[in-house]
PDB file with SEQRES, HELIX, SHEET and CRYST1 records, atoms N, CA, C and O in Angstrom:
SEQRES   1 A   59  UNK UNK UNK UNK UNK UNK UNK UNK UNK UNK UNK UNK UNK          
SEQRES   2 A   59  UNK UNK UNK UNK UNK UNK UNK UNK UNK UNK UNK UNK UNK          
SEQRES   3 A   59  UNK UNK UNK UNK UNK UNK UNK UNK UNK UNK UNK UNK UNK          
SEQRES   4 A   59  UNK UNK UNK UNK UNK UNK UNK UNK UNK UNK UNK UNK UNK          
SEQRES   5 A   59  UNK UNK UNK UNK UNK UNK UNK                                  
HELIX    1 AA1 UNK A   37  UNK A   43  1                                   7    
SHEET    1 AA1 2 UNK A   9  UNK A  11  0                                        
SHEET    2 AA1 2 UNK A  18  UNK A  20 -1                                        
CRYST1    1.000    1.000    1.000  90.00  90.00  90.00 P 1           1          
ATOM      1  N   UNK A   1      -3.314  -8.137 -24.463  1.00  0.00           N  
ATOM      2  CA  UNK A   1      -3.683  -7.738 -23.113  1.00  0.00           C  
ATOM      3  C   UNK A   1      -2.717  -8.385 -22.107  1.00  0.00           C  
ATOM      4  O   UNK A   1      -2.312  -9.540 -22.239  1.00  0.00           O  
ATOM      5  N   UNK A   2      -2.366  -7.555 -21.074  1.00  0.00           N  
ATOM      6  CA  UNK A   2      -1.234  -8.054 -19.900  1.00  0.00           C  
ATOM      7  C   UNK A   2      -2.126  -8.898 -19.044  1.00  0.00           C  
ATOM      8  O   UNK A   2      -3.311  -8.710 -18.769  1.00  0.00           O  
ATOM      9  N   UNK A   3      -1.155 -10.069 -18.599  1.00  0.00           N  
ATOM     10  CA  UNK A   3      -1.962 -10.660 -17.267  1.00  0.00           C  
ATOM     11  C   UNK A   3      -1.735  -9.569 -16.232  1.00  0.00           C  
ATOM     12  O   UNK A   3      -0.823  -8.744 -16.275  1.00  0.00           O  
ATOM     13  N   UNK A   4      -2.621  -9.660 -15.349  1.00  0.00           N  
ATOM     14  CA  UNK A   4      -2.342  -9.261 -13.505  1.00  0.00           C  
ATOM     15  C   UNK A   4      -0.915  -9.679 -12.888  1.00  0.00           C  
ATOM     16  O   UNK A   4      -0.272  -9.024 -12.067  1.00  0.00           O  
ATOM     17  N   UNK A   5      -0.639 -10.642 -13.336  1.00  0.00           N  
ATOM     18  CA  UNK A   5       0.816 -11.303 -12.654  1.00  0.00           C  
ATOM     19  C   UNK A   5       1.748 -10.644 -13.386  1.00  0.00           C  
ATOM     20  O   UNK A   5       2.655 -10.362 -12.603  1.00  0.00           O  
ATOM     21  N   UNK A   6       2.034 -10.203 -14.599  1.00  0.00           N  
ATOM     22  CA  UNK A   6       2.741  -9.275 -15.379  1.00  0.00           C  
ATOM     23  C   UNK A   6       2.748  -7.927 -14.937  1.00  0.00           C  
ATOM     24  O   UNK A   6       3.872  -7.426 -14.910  1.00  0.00           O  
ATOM     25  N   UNK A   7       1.707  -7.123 -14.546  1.00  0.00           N  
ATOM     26  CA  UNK A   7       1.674  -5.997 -14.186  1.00  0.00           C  
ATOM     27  C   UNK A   7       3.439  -5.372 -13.449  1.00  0.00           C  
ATOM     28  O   UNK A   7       4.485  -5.942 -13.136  1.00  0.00           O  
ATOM     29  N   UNK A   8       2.991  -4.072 -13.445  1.00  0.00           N  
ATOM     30  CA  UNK A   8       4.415  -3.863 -11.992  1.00  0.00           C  
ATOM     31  C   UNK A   8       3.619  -4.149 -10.772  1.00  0.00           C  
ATOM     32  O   UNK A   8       2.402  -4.333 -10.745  1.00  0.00           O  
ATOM     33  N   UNK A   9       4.614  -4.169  -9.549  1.00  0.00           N  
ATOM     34  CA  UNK A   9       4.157  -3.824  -8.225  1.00  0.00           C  
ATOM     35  C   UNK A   9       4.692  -3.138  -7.319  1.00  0.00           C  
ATOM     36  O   UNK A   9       5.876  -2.874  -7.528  1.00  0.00           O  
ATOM     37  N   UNK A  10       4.265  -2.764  -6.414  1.00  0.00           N  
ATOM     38  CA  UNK A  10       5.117  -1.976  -5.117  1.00  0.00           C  
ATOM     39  C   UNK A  10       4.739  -2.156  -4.102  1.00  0.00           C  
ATOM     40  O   UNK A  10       3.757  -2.897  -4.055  1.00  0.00           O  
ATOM     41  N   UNK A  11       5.126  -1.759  -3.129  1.00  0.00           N  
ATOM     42  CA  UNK A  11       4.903  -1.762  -1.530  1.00  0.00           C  
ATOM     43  C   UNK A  11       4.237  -0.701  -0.892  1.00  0.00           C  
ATOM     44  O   UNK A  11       4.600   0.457  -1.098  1.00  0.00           O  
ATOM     45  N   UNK A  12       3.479  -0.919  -0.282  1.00  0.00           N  
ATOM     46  CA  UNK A  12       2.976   0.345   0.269  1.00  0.00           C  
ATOM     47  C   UNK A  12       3.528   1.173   1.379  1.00  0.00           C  
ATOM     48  O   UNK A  12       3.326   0.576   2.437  1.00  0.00           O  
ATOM     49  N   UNK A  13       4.005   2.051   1.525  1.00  0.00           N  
ATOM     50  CA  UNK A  13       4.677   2.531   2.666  1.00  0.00           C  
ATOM     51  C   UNK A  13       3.961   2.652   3.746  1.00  0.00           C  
ATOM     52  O   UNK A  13       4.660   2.553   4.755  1.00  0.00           O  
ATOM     53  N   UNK A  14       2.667   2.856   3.987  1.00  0.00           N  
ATOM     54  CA  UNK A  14       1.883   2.864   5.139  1.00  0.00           C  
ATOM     55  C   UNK A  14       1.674   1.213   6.226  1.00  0.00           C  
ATOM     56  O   UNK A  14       1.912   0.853   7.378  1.00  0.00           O  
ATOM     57  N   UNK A  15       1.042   0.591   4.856  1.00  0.00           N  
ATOM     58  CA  UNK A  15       0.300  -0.692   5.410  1.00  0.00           C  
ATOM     59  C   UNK A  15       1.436  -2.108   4.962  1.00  0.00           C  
ATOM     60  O   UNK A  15       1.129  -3.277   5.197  1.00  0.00           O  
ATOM     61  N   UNK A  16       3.006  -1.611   4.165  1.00  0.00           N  
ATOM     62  CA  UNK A  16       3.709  -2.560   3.829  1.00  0.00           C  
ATOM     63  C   UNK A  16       3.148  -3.704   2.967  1.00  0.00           C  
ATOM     64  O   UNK A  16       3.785  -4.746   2.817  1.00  0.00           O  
ATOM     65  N   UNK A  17       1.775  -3.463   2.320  1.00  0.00           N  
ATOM     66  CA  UNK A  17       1.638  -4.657   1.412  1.00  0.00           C  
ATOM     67  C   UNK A  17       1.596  -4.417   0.442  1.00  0.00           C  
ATOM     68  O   UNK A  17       1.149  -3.300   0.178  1.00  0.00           O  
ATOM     69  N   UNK A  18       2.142  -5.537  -0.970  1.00  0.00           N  
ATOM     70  CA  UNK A  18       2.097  -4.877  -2.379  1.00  0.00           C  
ATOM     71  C   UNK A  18       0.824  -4.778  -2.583  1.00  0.00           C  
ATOM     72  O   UNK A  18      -0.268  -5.193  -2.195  1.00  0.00           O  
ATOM     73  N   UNK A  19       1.548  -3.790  -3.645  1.00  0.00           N  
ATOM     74  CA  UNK A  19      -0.385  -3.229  -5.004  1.00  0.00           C  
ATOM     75  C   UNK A  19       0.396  -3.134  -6.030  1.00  0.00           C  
ATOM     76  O   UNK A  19       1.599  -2.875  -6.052  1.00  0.00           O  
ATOM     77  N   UNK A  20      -0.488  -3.401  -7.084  1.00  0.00           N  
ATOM     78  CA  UNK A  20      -0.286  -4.073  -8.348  1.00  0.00           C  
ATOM     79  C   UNK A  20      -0.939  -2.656  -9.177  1.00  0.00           C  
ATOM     80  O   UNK A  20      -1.923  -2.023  -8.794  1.00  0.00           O  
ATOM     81  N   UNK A  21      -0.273  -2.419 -10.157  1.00  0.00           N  
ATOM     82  CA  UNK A  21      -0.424  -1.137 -11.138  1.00  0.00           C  
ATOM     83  C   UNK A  21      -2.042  -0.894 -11.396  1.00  0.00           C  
ATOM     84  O   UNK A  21      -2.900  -1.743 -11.153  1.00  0.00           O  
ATOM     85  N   UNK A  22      -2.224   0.048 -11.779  1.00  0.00           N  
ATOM     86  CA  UNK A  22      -3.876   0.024 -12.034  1.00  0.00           C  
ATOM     87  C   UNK A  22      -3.807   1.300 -13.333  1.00  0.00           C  
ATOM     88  O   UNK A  22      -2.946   2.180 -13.336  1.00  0.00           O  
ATOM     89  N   UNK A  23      -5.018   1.154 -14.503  1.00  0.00           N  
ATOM     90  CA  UNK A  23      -5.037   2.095 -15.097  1.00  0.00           C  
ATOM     91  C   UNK A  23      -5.311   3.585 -14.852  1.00  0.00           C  
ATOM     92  O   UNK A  23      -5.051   4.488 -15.647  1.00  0.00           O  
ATOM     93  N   UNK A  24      -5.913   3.726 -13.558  1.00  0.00           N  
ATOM     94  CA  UNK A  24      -5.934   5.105 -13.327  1.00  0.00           C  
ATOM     95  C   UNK A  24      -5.058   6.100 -12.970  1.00  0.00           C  
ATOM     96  O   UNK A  24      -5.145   7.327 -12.927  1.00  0.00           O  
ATOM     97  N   UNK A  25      -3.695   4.841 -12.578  1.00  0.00           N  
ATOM     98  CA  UNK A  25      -2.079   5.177 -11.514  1.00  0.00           C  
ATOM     99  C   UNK A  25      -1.562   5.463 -13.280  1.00  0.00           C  
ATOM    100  O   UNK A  25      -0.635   6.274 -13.261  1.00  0.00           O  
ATOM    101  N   UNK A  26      -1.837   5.114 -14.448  1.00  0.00           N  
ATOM    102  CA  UNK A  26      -1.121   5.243 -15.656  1.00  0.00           C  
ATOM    103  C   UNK A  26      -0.162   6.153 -15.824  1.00  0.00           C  
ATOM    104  O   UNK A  26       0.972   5.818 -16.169  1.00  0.00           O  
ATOM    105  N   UNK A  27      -0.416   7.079 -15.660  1.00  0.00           N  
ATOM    106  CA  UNK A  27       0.218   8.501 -15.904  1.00  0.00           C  
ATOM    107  C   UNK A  27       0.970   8.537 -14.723  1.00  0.00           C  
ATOM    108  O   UNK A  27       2.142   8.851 -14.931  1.00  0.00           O  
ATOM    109  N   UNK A  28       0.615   8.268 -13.266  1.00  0.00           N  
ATOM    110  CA  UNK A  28       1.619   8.749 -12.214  1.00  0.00           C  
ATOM    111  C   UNK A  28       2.114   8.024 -11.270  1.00  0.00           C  
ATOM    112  O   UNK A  28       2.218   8.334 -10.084  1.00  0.00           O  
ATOM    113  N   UNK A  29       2.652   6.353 -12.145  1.00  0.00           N  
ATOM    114  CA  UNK A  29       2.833   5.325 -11.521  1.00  0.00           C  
ATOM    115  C   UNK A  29       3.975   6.030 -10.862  1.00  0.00           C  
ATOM    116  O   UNK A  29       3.765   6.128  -9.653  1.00  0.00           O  
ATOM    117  N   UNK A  30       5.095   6.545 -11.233  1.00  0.00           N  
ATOM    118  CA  UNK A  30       6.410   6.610 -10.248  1.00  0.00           C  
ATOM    119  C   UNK A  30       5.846   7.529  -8.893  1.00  0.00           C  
ATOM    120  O   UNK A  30       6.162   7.417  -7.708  1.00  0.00           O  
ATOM    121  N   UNK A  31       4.883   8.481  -9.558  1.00  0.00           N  
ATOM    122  CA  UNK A  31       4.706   8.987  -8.075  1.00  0.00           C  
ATOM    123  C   UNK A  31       3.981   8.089  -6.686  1.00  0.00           C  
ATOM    124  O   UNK A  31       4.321   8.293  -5.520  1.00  0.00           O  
ATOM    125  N   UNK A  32       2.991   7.138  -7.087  1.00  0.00           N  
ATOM    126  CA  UNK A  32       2.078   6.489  -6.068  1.00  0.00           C  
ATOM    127  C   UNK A  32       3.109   5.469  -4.825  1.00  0.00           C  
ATOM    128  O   UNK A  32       3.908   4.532  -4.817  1.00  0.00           O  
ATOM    129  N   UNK A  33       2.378   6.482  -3.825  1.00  0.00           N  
ATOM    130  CA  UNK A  33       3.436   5.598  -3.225  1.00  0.00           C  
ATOM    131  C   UNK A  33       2.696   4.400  -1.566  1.00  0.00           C  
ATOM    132  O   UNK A  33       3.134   3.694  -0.658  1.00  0.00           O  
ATOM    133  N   UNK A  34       1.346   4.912  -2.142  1.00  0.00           N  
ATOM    134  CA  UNK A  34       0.484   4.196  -0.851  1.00  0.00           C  
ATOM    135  C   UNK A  34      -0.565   3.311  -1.885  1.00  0.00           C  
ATOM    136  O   UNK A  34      -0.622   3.751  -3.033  1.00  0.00           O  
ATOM    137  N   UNK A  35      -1.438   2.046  -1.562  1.00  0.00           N  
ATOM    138  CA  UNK A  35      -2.122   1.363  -1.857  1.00  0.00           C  
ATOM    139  C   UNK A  35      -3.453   1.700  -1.992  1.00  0.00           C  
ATOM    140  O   UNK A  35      -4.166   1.275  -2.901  1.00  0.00           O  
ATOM    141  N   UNK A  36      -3.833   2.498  -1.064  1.00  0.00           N  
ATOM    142  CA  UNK A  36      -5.658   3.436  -1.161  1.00  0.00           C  
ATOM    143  C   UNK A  36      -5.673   4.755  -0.637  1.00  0.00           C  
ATOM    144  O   UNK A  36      -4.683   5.286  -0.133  1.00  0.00           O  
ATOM    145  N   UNK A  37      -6.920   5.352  -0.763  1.00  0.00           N  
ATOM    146  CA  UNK A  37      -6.618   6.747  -0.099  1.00  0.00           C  
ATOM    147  C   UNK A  37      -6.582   6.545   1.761  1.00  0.00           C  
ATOM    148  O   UNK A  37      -6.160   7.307   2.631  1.00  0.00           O  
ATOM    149  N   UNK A  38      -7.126   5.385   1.834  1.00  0.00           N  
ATOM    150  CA  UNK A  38      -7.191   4.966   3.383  1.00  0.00           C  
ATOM    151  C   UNK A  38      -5.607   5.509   4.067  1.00  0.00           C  
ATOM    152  O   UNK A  38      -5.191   6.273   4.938  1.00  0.00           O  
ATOM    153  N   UNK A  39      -5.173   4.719   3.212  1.00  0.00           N  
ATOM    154  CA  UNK A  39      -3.427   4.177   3.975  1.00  0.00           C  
ATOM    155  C   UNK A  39      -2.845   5.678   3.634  1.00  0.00           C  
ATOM    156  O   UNK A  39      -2.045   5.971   4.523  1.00  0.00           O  
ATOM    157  N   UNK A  40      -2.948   6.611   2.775  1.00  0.00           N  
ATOM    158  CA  UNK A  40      -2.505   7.482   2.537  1.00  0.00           C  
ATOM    159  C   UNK A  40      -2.953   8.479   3.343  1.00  0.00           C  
ATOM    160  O   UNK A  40      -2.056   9.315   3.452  1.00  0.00           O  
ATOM    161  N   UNK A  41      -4.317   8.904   4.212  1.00  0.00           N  
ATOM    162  CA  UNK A  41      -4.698   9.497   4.759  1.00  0.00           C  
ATOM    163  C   UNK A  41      -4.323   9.472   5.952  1.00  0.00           C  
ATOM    164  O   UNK A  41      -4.296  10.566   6.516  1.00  0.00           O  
ATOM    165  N   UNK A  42      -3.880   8.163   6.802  1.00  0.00           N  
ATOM    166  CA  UNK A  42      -3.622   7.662   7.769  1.00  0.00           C  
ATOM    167  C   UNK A  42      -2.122   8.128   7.577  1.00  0.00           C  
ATOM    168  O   UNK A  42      -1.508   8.474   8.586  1.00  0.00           O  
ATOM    169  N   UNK A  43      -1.581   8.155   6.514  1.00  0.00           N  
ATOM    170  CA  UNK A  43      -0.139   8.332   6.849  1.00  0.00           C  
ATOM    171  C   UNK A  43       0.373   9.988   7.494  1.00  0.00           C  
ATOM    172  O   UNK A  43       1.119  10.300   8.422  1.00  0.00           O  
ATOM    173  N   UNK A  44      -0.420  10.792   6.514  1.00  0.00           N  
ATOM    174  CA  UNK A  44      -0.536  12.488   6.539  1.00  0.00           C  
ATOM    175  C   UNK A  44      -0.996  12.585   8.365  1.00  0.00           C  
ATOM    176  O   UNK A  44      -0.523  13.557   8.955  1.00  0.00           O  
ATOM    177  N   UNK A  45      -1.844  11.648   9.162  1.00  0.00           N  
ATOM    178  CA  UNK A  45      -2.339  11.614  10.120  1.00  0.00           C  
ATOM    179  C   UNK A  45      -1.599  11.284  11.192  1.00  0.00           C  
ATOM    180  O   UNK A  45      -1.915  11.242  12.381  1.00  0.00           O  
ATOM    181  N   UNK A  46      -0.314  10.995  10.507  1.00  0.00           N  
ATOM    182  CA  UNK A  46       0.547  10.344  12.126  1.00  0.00           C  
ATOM    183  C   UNK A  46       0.186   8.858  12.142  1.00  0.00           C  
ATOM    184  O   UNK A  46       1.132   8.161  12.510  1.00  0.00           O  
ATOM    185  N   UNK A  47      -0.546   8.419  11.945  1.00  0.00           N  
ATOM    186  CA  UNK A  47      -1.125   6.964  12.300  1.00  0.00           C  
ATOM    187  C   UNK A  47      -0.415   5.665  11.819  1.00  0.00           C  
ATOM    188  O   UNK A  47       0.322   5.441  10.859  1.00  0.00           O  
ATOM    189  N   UNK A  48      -0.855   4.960  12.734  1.00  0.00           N  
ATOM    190  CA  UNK A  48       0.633   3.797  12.612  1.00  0.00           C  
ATOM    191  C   UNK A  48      -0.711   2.433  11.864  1.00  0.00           C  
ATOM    192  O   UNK A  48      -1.935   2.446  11.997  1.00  0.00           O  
ATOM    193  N   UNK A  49       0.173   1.414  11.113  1.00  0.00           N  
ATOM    194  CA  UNK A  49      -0.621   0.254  10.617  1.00  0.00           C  
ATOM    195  C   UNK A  49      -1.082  -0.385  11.349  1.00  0.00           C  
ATOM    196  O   UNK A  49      -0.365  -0.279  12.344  1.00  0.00           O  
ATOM    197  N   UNK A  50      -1.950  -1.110  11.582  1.00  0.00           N  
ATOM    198  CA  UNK A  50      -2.317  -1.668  12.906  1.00  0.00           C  
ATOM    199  C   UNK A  50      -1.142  -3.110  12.638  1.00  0.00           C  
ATOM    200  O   UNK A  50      -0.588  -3.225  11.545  1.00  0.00           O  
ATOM    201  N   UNK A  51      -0.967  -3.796  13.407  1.00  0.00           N  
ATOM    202  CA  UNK A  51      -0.269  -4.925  13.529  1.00  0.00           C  
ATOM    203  C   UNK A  51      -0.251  -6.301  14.519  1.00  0.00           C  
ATOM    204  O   UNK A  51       0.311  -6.353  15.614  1.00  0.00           O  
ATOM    205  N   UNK A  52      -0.930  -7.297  13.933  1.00  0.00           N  
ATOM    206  CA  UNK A  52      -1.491  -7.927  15.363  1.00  0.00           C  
ATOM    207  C   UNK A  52      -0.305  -8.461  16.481  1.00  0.00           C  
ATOM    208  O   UNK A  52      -0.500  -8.784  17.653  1.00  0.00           O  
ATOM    209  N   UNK A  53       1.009  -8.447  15.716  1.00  0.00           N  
ATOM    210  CA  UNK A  53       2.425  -9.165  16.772  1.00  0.00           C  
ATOM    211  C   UNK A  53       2.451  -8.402  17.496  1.00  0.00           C  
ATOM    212  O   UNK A  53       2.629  -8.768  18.657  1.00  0.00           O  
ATOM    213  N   UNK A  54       2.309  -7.103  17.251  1.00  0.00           N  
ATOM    214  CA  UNK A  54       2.886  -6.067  18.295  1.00  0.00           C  
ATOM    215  C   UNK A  54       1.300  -5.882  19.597  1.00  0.00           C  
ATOM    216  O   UNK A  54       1.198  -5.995  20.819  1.00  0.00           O  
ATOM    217  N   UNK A  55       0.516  -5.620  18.685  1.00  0.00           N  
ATOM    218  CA  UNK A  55      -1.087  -5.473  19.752  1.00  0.00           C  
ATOM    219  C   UNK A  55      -1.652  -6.394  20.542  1.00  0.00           C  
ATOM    220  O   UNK A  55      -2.821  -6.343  20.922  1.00  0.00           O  
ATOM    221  N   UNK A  56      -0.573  -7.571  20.917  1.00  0.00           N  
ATOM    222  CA  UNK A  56      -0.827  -8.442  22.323  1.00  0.00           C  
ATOM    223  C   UNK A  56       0.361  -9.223  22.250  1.00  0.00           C  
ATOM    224  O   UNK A  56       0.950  -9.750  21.306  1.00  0.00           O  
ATOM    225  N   UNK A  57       0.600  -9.161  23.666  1.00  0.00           N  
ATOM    226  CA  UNK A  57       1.980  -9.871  24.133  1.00  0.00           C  
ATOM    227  C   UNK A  57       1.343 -11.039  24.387  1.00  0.00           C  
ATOM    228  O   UNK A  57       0.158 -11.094  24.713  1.00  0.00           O  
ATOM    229  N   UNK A  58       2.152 -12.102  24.241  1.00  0.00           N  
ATOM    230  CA  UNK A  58       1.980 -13.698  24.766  1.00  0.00           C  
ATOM    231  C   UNK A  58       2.174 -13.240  26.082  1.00  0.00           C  
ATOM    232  O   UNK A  58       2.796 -12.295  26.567  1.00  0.00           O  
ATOM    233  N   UNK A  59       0.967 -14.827  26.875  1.00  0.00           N  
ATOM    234  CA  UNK A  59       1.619 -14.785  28.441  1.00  0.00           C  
ATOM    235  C   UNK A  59       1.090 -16.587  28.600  1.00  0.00           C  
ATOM    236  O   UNK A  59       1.311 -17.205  29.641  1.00  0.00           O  
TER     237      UNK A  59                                                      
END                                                                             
């Protein structure tokens, strides 16, 4: 059995954070290219990641 730390990983193009292989991605790991259906839905949507540097300026 593989550890978790062995797995592959990737980046998510929506939300920029890795995700770690899963057995259900088995068959269509090269295609997955978002972390949940969240981030993937949001992407088809125009919608940007939220980001807290950018969503308040220092004063």
């Amino acid at each position: 059995m593989r550890k978790k730390h062995d797995l592959p990983h990737k980046t998510c193009l929506h939300c920029g954070l890795p995700f770690t292989w899963r057995k259900k991605w088995e068959k269509v790991w090269d295609e997955v290219k978002y972390c949940s259906d969240r981030c993937r839905s949001e992407r088809k949507r125009g919608g940007h990641a939220t980001d807290a540097t950018t969503s308040e300026g220092g004063a």
